[in-house]
C-alpha positions as CSV (number, residue, x, y, z in Angstrom):
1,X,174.2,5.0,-138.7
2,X,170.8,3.1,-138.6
3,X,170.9,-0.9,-138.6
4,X,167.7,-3.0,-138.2
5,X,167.6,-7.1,-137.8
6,X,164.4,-9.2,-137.8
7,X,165.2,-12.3,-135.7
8,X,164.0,-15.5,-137.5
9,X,161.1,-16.3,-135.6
10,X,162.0,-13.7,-132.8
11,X,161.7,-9.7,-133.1
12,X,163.1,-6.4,-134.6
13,X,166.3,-5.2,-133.4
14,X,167.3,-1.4,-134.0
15,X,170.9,-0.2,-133.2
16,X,171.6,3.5,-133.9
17,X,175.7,4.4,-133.5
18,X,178.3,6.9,-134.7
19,X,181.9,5.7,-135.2
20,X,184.7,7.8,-134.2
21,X,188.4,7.2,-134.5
22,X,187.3,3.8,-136.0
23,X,184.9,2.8,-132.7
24,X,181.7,2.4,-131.9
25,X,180.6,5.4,-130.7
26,X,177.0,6.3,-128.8
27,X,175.6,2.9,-129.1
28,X,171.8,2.8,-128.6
29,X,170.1,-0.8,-129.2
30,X,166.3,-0.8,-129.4
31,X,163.5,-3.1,-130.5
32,X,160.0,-5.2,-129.7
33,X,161.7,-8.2,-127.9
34,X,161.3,-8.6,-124.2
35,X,164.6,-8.0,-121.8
36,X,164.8,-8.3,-118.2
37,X,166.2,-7.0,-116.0
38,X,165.8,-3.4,-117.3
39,X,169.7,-3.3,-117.0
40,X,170.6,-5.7,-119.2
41,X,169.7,-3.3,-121.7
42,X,172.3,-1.0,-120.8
43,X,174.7,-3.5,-120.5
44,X,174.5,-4.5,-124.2
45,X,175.0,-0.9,-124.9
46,X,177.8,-0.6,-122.9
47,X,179.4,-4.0,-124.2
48,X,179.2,-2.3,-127.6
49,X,180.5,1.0,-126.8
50,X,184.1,1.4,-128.2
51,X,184.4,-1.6,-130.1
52,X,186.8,-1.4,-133.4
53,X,184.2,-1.0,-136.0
54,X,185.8,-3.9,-138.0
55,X,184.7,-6.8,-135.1
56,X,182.8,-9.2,-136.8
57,X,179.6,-10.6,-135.9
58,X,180.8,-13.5,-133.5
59,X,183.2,-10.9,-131.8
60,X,180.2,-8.4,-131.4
61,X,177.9,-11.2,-130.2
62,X,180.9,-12.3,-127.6
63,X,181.7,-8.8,-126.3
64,X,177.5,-8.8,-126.0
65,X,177.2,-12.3,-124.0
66,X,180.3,-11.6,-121.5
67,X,178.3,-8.0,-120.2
68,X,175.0,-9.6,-119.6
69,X,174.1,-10.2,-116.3
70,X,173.5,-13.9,-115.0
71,X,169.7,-13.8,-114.6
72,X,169.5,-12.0,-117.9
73,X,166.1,-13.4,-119.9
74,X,166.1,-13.0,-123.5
75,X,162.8,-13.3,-125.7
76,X,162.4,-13.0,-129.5
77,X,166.5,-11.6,-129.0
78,X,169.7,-12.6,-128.9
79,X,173.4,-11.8,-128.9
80,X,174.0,-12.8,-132.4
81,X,170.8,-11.0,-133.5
82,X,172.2,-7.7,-132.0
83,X,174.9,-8.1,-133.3
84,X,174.0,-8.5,-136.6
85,X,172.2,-5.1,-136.3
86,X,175.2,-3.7,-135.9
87,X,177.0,-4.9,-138.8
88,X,173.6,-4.2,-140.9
89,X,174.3,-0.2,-139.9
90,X,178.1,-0.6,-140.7
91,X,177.5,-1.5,-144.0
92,X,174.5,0.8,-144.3
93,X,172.1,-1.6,-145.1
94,X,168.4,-1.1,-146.5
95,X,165.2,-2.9,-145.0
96,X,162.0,-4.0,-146.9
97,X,160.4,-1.2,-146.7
98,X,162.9,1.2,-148.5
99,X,161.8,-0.4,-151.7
100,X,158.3,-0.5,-154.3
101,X,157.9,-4.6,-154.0
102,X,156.8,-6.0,-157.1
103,X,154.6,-9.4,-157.6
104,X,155.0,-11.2,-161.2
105,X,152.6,-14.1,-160.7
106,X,151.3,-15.4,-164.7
107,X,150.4,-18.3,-166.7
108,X,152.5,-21.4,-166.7
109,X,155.9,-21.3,-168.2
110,X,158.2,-24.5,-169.3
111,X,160.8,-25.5,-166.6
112,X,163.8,-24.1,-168.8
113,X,162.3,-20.8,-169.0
114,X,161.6,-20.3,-165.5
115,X,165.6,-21.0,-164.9
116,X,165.8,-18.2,-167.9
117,X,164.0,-15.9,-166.1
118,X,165.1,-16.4,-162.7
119,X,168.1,-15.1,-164.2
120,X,167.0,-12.6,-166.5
121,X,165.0,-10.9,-163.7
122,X,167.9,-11.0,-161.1
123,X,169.8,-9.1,-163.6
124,X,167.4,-6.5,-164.1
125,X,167.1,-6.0,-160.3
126,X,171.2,-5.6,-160.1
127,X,171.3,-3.1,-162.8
128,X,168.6,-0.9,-161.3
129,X,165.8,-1.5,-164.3
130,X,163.5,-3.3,-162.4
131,X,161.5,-3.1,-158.6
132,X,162.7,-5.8,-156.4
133,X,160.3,-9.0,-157.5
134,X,158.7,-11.6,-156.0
135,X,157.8,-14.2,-158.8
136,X,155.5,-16.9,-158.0
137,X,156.1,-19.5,-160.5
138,X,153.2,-21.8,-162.2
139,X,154.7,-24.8,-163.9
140,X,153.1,-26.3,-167.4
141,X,154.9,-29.6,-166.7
142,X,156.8,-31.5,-164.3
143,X,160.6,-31.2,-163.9
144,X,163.4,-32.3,-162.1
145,X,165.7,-29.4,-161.3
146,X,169.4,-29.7,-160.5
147,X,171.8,-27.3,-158.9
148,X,174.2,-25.6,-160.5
149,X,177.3,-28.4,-159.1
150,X,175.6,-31.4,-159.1
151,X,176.6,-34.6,-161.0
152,X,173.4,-35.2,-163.8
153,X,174.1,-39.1,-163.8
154,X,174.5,-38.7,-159.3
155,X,171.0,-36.9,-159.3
156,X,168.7,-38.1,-162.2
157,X,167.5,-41.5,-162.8
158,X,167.1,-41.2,-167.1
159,X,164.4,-44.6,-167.2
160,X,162.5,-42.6,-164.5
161,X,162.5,-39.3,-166.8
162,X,161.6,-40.7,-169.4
163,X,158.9,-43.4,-168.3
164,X,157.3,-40.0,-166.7
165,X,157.7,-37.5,-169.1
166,X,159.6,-35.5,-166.5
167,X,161.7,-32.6,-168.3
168,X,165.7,-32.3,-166.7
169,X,166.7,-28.6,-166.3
170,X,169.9,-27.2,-164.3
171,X,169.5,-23.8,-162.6
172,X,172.1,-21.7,-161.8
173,X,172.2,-21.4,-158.2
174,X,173.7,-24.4,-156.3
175,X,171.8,-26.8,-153.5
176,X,170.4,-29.9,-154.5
177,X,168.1,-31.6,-156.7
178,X,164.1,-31.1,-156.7
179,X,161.5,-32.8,-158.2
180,X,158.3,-30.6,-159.5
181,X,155.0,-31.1,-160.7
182,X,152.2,-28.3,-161.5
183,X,149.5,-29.3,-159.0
184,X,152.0,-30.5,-156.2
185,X,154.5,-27.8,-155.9
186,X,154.6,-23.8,-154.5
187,X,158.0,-22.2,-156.4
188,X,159.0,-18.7,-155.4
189,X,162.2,-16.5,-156.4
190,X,162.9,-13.3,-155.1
191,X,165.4,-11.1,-156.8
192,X,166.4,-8.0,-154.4
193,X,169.4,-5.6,-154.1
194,X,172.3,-6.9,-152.8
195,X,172.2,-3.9,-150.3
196,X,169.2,-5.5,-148.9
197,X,171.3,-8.5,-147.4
198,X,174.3,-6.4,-146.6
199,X,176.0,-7.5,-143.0
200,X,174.5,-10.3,-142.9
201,X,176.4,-13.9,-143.9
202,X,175.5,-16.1,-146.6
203,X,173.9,-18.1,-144.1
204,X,171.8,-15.6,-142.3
205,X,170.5,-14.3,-145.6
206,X,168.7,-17.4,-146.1
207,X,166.1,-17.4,-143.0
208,X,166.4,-13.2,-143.1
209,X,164.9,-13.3,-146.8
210,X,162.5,-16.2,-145.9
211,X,160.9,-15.1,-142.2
212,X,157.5,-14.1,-144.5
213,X,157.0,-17.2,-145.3
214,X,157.5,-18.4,-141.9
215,X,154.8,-16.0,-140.8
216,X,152.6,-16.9,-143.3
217,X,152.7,-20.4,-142.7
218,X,152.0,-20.1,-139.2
219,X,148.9,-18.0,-140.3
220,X,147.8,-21.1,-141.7
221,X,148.6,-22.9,-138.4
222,X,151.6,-24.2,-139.0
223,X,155.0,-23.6,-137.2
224,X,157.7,-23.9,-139.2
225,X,161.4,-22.6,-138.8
226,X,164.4,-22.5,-140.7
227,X,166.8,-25.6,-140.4
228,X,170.1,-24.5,-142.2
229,X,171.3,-24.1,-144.2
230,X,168.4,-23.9,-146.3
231,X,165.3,-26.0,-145.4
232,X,161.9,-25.0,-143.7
233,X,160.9,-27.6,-141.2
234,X,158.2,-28.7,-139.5
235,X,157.9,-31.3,-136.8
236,X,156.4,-33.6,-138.7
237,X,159.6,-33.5,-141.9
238,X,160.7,-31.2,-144.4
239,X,158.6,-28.8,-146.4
240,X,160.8,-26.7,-148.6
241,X,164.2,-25.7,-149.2
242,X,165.3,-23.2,-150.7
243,X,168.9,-22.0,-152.8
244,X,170.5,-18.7,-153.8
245,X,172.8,-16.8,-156.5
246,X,174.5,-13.8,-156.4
247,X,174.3,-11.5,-159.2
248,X,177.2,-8.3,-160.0
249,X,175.9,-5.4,-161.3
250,X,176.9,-3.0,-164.2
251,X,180.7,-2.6,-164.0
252,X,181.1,-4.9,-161.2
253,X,179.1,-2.5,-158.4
254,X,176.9,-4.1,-156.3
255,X,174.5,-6.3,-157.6
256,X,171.5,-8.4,-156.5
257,X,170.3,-11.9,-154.8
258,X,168.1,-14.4,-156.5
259,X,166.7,-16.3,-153.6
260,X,164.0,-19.7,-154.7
261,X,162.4,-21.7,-152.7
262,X,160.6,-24.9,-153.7
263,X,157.7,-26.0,-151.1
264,X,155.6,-29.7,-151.4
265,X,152.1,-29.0,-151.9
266,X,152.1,-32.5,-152.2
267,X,154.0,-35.1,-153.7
268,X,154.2,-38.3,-155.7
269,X,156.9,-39.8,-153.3
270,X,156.9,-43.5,-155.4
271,X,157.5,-41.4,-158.8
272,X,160.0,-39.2,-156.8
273,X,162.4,-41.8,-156.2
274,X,161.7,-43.2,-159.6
275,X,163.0,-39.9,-161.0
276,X,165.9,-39.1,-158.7
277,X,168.5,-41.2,-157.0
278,X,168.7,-40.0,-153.6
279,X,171.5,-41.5,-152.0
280,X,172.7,-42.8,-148.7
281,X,174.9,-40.3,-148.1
282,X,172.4,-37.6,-148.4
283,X,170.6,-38.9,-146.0
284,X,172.7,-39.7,-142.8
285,X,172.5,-36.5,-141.5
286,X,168.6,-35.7,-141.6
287,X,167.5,-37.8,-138.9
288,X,165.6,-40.4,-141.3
289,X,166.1,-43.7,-143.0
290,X,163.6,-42.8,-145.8
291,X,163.2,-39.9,-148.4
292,X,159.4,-40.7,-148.4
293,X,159.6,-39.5,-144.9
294,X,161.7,-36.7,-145.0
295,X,158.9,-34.3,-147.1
296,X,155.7,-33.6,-145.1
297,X,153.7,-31.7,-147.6
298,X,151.6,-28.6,-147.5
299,X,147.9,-30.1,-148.5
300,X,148.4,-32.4,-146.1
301,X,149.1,-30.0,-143.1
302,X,147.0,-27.3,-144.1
303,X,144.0,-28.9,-145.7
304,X,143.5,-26.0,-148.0
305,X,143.4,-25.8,-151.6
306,X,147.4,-25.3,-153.2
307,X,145.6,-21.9,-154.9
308,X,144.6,-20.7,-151.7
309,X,147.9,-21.3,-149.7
310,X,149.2,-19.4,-152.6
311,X,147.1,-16.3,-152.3
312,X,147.5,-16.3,-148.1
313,X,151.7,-16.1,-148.9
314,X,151.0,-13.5,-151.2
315,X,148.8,-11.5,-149.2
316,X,151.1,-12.3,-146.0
317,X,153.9,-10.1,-147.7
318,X,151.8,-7.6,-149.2
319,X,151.3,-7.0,-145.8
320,X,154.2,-7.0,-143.8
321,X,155.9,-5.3,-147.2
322,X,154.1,-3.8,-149.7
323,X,153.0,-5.4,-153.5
324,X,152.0,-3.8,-156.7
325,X,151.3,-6.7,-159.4
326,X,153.5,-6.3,-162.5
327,X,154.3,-8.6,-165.3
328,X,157.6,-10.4,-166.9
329,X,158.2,-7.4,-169.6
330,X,158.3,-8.0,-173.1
331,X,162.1,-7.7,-173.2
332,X,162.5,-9.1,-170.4
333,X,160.5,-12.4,-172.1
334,X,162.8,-12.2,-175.1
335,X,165.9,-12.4,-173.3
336,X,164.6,-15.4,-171.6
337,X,163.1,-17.3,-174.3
338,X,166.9,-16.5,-176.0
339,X,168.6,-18.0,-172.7
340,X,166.6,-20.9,-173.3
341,X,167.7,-21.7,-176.8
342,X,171.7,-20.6,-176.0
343,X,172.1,-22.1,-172.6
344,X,169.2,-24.0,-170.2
345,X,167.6,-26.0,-173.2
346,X,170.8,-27.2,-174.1
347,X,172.9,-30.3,-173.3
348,X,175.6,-29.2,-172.9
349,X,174.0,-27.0,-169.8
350,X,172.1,-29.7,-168.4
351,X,175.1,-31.9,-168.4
352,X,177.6,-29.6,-167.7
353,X,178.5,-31.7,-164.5
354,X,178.0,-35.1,-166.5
């Protein structure tokens, strides 16, 4: 079995193992991180060898940590990460590079239909009629976007909406509420096979399926890291965060991930807090007293045009992963633009939490 982990922000771990009699069985951990001493590597192997193949990721990191000796110096690695690699091969994970990526980047669409096809497209990718895609959305107004549990009268300010023209849709993944506008915001989804995340937890998933981006922003010389559960940071305040929804496949088999992000280009932050109410609550635990201050925006950081941080993303996984361009299909369109007149268009969607 062949298991392979890219460490948010560190390096590639490779574990190859056999199990036997329900134990690990000739354990061999590999990778491009740094180790020393030279023994410590054979001390993770030998932490892993004979383990019952159903220890979970904290046991495997644990068993990992206790065999290490003192003056052991890991770099771009850890325990967790190793472990991790190890679960990834138990449930015989795929990487990236076992799949024909696909970019659908087109014309604007209307908030509701981008929540349409979000799901329409994740659908497709879970019953095997489409590539995995990364969609790079381009909006034709601005929005206010709600997750899937959230209270509409808790999130949305309605004299704001309206006194903006801002358009209220619900998606269908959870997280909390974002506020959009064409020239100010970078939206992403990427719909892959649930076989793609396998052995990894909810949690992990998120940095794992966003660690291109991370790349790609530090390309543009910024650093930026993961803060979960779902937020890429900078020092200087927030710059996206991002939300997921698990799709079954045909007959209940295994399905796929939809996995958005939303990133500030830049942002109206008075017209922001006109539109949503952002509460006290929310914001005890992010280290600020202001929403104004919690979003640190893209233009602002990178001094580039919001087209050209585009392309550089883009280009930044066509690299690392592999792109052909495709389009949003004409079926594919239809069962969308349907969605939108049976479910995100509606009220009794939007409001669905009232």
């Amino acid at each position: 079995m062949h298991g392979e982990y890219k460490v948010p922000g560190g390096k590639l771990v490779v574990v190859d193992l056999d199990v036997e009699g329900g134990a690990l069985r000739n354990v061999r951990v590999a990778g491009d991180f740094f180790l020393e001493p030279d023994e410590a590597i054979l001390a993770i192997d030998a932490a892993l060898e004979g383990a019952p193949a159903h220890t979970d990721t904290a046991g495997l990191a644990a068993r990992i940590e206790a065999a290490l000796p003192d003056s052991t110096v890991m770099l771009g690695l850890s325990a967790e990460g190793v472990a991790i690699a190890v679960r990834r091969a138990l449930a015989r994970a795929t990487e990236w590079s076992d799949y024909d990526w696909q970019l659908i980047h087109e014309a604007p669409q209307s908030p509701a239909l981008h929540m349409a096809l979000d799901e329409v497209i994740t659908a497709e990718v879970a019953a095997g009629l489409r590539p995995p895609t990364l969609r790079v959305w381009e909006w034709d107004s601005p929005a206010v976007i709600i997750g899937s549990f959230q209270s509409l009268r808790n999130e949305v300010d309605p004299a704001g909406v309206e006194r903006h023209g801002v358009d209220v849709v619900r998606r269908i993944s959870g997280g909390g509420a974002m506020f959009a506008e064409p020239s100010s915001t970078i939206t992403y989804s990427l719909a892959v096979p649930q076989a793609l995340v396998s052995g990894l937890s909810f949690a992990d998933s998120y940095a794992y399926l966003d660690d291109w981006v991370l790349e790609a922003l530090a390309d543009m010389g910024i650093k930026a890291w993961y803060q979960p559960l779902n937020d890429i940071a900078t020092d200087v305040g927030k710059i996206a965060g991002a939300a997921q929804k698990r799709l079954v496949g045909p007959d209940g088999g295994p399905g796929a991930v939809l996995h958005h992000v939303t990133m500030a280009y830049d942002i109206d932050a008075d017209k922001m807090l006109e539109v949503l109410r952002i509460g006290k609550e929310k914001m005890s635990d992010k280290g600020t007293r202001s929403a104004k201050k919690r979003v640190d925006p893209l233009r602002r950081q990178t001094g580039l045009p919001r087209q050209v941080v585009i392309e550089r993303m883009i280009d930044s996984f066509r690299r690392r992963h592999g792109l052909t361009t495709g389009n949003v299909t004409d079926a594919e369109l239809a069962r969308a633009e349907e969605l939108v007149r049976t479910k995100f268009a509606t009220p009794e969607w939007t409001a669905r939490v009232p």
